[in-house]
TORKOL-4160 file (C-alpha; in steps of 0.2 Angstrom, whole numbers, padded with zeros to 4 digits, m for minus):
69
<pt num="1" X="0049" Y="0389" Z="0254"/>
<pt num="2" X="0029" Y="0384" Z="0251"/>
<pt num="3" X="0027" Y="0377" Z="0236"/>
<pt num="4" X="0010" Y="0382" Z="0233"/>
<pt num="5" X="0017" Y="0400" Z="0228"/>
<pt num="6" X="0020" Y="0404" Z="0212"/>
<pt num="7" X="0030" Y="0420" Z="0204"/>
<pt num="8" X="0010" Y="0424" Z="0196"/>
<pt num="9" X="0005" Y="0426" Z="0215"/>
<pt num="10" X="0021" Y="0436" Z="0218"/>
<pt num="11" X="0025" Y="0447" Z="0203"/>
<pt num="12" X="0004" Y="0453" Z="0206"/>
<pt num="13" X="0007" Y="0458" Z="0223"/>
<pt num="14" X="0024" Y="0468" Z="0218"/>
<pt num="15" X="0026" Y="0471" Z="0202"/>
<pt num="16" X="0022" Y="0491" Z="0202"/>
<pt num="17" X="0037" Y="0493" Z="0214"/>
<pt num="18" X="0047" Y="0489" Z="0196"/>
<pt num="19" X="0037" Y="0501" Z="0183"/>
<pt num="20" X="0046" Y="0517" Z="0191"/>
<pt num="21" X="0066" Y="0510" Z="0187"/>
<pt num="22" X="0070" Y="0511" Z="0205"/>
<pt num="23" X="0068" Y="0495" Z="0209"/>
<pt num="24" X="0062" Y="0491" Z="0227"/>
<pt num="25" X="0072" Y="0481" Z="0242"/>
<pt num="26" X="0064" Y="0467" Z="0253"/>
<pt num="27" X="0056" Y="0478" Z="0266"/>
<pt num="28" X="0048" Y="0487" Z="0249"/>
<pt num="29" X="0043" Y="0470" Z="0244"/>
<pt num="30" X="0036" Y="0465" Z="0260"/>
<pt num="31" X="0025" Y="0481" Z="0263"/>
<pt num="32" X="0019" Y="0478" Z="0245"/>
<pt num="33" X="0013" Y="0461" Z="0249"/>
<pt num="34" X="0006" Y="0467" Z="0267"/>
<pt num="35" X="m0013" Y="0463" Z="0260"/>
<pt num="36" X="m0006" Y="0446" Z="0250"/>
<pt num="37" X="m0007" Y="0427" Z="0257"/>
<pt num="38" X="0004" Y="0424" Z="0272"/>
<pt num="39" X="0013" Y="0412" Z="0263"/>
<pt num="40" X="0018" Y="0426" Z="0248"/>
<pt num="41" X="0026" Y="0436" Z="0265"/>
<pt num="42" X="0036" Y="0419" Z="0270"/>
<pt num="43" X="0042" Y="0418" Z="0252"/>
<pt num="44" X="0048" Y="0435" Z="0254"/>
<pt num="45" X="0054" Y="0436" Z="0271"/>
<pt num="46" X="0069" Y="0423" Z="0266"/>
<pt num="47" X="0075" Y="0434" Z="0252"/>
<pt num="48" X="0092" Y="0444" Z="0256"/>
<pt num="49" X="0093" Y="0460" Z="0260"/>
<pt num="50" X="0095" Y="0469" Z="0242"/>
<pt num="51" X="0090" Y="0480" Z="0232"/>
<pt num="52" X="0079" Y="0472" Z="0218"/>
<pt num="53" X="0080" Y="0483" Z="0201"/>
<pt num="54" X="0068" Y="0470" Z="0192"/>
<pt num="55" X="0056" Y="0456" Z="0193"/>
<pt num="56" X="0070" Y="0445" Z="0184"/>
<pt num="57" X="0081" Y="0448" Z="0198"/>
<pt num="58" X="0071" Y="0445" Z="0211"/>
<pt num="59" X="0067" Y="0426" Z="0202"/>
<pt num="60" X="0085" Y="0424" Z="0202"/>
<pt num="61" X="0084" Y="0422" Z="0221"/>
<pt num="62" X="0068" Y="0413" Z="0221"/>
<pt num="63" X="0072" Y="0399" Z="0209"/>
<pt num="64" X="0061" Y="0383" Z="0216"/>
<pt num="65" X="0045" Y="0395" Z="0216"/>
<pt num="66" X="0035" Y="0389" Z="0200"/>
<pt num="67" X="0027" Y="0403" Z="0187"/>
<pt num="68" X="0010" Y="0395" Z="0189"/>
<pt num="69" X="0002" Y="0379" Z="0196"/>
């Protein structure tokens, strides 16, 4: 995964996906992130296919990506 990502970079692309309690799966996240950096999409393109019912949860697959740089 790039390293120059970080969970900041992430949660602002697709954090209002998690205010409604539905939670969002990764073609949610993906078309959330549409108008982020590329590498944001690659970081999310790896994740399984789930359904994500929180920012938290979505971390939990993403465990190398840093919160800030």
């Amino acid at each position: 995964m790039p390293s120059h990502v970080t969970r900041i970079e992430i949660a602002d692309s697709v954090e209002h996906l998690f205010t409604g309690g539905s939670g969002a799966d990764r073609q949610d996240l993906l078309s959330a992130a549409a108008q982020a950096r590329p590498e944001i999409r690659q970081v999310l393109e790896q994740l399984p296919e789930r359904r994500y019912t929180s920012l938290r949860r979505l971390w939990e697959e993403l465990p190398l990506i840093p919160v800030g740089l």
